[in-house]
C-alpha positions in Angstrom: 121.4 96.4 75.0 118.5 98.8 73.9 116.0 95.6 75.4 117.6 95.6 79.1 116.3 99.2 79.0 113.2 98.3 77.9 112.5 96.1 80.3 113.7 98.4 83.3 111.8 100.8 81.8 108.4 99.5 81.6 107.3 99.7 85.2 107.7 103.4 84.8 104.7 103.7 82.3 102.2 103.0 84.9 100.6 105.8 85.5 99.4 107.0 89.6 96.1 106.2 89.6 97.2 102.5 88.5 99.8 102.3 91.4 97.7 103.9 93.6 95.3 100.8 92.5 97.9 98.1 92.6 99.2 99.5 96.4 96.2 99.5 97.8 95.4 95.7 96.8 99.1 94.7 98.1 98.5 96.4 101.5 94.7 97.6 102.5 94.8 98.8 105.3 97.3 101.8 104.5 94.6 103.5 102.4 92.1 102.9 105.3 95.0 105.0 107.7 95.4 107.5 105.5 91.1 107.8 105.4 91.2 108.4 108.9 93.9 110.2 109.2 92.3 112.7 106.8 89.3 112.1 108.7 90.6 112.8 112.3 92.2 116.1 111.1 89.4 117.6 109.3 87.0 116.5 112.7 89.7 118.5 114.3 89.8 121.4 112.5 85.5 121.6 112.2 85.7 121.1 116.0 88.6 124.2 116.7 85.9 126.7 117.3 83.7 124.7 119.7 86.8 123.5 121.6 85.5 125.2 124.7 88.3 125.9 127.6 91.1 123.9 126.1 94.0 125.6 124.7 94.8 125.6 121.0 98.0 123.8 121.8 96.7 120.9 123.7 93.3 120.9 121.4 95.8 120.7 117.8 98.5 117.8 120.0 95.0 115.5 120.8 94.3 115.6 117.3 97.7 114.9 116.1 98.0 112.1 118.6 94.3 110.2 117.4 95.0 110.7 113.9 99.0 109.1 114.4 97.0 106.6 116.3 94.4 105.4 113.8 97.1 105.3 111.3 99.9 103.0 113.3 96.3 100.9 114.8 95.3 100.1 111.0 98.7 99.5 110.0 99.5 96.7 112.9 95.8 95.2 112.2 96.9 95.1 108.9 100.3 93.0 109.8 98.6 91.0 112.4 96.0 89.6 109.9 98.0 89.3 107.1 100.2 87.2 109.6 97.5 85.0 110.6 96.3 84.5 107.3 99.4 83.4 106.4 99.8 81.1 109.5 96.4 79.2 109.3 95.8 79.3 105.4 98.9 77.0 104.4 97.4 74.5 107.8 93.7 74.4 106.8 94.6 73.9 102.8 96.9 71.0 104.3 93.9 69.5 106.0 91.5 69.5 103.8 93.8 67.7 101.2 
């Protein structure tokens, strides 16, 4: 009994900065959102004083609209080429057997 617990137990011991690692290999291109989320956002708010004649509401909803934008844009060119990798990988290792 004490050895089932053992076993459910052992994926806790990884610590964050190792399942940050692992995450990051299993699906890229959610780190690379989150960098340009964090990216967009801090553009936005070094841009805020020099935003000229646009309001603060419409200045802050633009920025929260690019930043969603790179993040749901990396996410689906994520998906699409780990779909076509998928697709064409099993093919090409077929033909060149």
């Amino acid at each position: 009994m004490s050895s089932d617990t053992d076993v459910s137990l052992s994926s806790y011991d990884e610590g964050q900065g190792s399942k940050l690692i692992r995450k990051a290999r299993e699906a890229p291109f959610v780190p690379i959102g989150m960098a340009g989320f964090a990216a967009i956002v801090a553009y936005g708010l070094y841009k805020l004083k020099s935003r000229g004649n646009t309001k603060m509401s419409v200045h802050l909803i633009h920025m929260r609209v690019a930043a969603q934008g790179f993040v749901v844009g990396a996410m689906t060119l994520g998906r699409f080429l780990q779909d076509i990798s998928n697709l064409w990988l099993p093919i090409n290792g077929f033909l060149c057997k």
